[in-house]
C-alpha positions in Angstrom: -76.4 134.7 96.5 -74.0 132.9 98.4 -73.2 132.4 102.6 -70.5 134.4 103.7 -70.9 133.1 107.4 -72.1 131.2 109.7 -73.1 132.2 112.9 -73.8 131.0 116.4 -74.5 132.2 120.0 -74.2 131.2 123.6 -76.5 132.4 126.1 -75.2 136.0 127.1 -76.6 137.5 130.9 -77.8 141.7 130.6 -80.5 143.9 132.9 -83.5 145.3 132.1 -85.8 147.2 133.4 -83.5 145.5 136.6 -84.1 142.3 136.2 -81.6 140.0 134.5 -82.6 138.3 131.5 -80.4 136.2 128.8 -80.4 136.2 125.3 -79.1 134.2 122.0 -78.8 137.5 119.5 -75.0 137.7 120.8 -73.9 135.3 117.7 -70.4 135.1 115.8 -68.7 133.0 112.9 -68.0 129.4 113.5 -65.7 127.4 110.9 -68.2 124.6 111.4 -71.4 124.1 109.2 -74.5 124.7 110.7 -76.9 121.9 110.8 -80.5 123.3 110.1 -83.2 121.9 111.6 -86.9 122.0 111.4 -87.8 124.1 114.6 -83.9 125.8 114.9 -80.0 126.0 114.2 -78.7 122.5 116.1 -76.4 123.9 118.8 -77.7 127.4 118.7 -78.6 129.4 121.7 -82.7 130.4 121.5 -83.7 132.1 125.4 -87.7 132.9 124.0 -89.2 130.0 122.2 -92.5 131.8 121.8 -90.7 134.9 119.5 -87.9 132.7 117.9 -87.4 129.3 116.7 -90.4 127.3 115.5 -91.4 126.8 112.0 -91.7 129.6 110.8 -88.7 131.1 112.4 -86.5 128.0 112.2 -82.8 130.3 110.5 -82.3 133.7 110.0 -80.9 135.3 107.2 -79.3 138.6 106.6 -77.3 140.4 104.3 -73.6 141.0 103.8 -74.1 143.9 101.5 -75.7 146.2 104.5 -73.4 145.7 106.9 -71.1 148.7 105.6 -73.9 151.1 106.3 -74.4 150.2 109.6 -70.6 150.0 110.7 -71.3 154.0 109.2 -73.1 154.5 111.6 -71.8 152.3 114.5 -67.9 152.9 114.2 -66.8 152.0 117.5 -68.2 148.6 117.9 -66.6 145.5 117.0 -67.9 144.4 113.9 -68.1 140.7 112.9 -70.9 138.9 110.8 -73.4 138.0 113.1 -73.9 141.2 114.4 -78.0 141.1 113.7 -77.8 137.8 115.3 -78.5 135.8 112.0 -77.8 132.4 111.9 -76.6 132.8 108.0 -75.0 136.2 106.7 -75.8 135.9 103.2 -73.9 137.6 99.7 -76.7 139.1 97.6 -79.6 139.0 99.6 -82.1 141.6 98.5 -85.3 141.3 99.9 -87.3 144.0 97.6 -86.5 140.6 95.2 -87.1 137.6 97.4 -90.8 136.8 97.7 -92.1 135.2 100.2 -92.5 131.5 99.8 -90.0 131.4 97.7 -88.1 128.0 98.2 -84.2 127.9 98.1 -81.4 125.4 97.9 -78.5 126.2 100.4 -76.0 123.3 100.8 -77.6 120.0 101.7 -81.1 122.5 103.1 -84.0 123.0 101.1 -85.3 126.3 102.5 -88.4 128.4 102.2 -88.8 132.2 102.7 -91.4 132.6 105.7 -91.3 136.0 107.1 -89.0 139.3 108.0 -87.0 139.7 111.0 -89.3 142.3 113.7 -86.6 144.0 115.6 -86.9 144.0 119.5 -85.1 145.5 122.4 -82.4 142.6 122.7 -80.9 144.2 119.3 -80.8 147.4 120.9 -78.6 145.3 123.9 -76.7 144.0 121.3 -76.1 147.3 119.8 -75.9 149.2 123.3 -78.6 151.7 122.2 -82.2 151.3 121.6 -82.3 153.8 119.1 -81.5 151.3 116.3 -85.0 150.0 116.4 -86.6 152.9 114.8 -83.1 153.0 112.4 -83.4 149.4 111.4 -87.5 149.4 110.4 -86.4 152.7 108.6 -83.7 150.9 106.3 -85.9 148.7 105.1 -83.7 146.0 105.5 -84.4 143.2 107.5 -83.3 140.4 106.5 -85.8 136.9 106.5 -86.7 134.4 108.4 -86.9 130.6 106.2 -88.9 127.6 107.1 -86.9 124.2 106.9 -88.4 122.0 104.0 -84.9 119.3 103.4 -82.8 119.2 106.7 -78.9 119.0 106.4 -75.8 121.0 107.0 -75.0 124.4 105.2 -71.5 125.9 105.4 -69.5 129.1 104.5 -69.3 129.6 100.9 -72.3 127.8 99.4 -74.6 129.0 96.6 -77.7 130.1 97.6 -79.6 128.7 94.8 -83.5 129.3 93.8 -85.5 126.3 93.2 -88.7 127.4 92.8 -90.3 131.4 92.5 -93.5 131.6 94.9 -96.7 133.1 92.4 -97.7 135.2 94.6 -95.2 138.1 93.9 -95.6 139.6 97.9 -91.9 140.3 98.3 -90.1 139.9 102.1 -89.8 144.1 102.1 -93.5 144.4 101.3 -94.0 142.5 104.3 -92.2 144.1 106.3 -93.5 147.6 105.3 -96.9 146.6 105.6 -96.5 145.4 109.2 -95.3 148.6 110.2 -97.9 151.1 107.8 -100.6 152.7 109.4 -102.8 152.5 107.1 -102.8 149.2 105.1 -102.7 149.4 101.4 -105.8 147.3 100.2 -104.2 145.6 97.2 -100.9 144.9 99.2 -102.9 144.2 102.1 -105.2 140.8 99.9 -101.5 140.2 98.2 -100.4 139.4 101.6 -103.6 137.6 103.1 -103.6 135.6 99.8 -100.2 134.3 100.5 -99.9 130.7 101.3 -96.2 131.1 103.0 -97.4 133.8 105.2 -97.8 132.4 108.9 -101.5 132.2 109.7 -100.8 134.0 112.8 -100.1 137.1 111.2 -102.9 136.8 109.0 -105.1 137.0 111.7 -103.7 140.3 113.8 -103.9 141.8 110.1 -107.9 140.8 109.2 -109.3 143.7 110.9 -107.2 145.6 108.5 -109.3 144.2 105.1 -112.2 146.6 103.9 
C-alpha cells in the first residue's frame, strides 16, 4: 500500500433542515505532509468533536482503487482525492484484508487500524445528494479510521508498511457489515466483542446483540 494524497479541509458553511451548520468533510490535496497527531490531523478542519477526531478516529483512510467507480456514478462533479473527506487516500487499501488492530508504519507514524468510516448526511452535502448514504454502506467500502500509536509527519508517496498482524482475524469490512446487519451473526458477533482494538463504546451498543 502506498499514500497517493494528502488531504485537508477548511471549514465550509451549508443549510440544513434551515439552519446553517459548517463542516470539515470538504478536504483536497496539499503538497505539504500531514502531521498526525494523537486526537487529529494538525491543521485540519474537525466542526463535531463528539463524531470525529479523538482516539479512535484520530486520520482517515480511504482507498484510491474505488474512486473510479464512484466518478461512474458521479460524472459531473469535480473529482479530486479527498472527495470522502479522508485525511490519507491510500494505493492498495483493501479492507476485506486489513484487520482491525492491525498496526502500520506510514512515514515517521506508527498507526493502528480502529474502526470503519459510518457515513452521515455531511457526505451527502459533499456529494449534493443524500442518496449516496445507502450507495456507500452498499459498496462495502469504507475506508478506516487508525488510532495514532508513533506521532510524526506522513507525505505523498510513502509505503504503507505492516508492522504487526492483529490475532484476532475481525477484518475492517466485517465491521462494518456487522454494524449495519440486522440480525448479528453470533460467531462474527464474539469475533468482534473479543477484539481488543474495537472501541469499547461500540462494544457496548452491540452487547444486547450476544445470545
Amino acid at each position: 500500500m502506498k499514500v497517493i494524497s494528502t488531504n485537508i479541509g477548511s471549514p465550509v458553511t451549508f443549510e440544513w433542515n434551515g439552519e446553517k451548520e459548517q463542516t470539515g468533510i470538504f478536504k483536497y490535496p496539499t503538497s505539504k505532509g500531514l502531521f498526525l497527531r494523537q486526537n487529529d490531523v494538525k491543521d485540519d478542519t474537525i466542526i463535531d468533536r463528539v463524531h470525529h477526531g479523538g482516539i479512535n478516529k484520530a486520520c482517515y483512510l480511504f482507498s484510491s482503487d474505488y474512486y473510479s467507480y464512484w466518478k461512474n456514478l458521479y460524472p459531473n462533479l469535480t473529482w479530486d482525492w479527498g472527495m470522502f473527506g479522508e485525511n490519507l487516500t491510500i494505493e492498495g487499501l483493501d479492507e476485506f484484508k486489513v484487520r482491525v488492530g492491525d498496526i502500520y508504519k506510514i512515514g515517521e507514524v506508527l498507526v493502528q487500524v480502529s474502526q470503519p468510516r459510518e457515513p452521515c448526511y455531511k457526505l451527502g452535502v459533499r456529494f449534493g445528494t443524500q442518496k449516496i448514504l445507502k450507495e456507500f454502506i452498499a459498496h462495502n467500502h469504507p475506508g478506516t479510521y487508525v488510532k495514532i500509536l508513533e506521532e510524526g509527519i506522513v507525505k505523498s508517496g510513502d509505503n504503507v508498511v505492516l508492522v504487526e498482524k492483529s490475532s484476532n482475524s475481525l477484518t475492517v469490512q466485517q465491521f462494518y457489515e456487522l454494524m449495519f446487519l440486522k440480525e448479528k451473526p453470533q460467531e462474527l458477533l464474539s469475533l468482534f466483542m473479543s477484539n481488543e482494538s474495537v472501541p469499547q463504546y461500540k462494544k457496548d451498543r452491540f452487547k444486547k446483540y450476544l445470545s
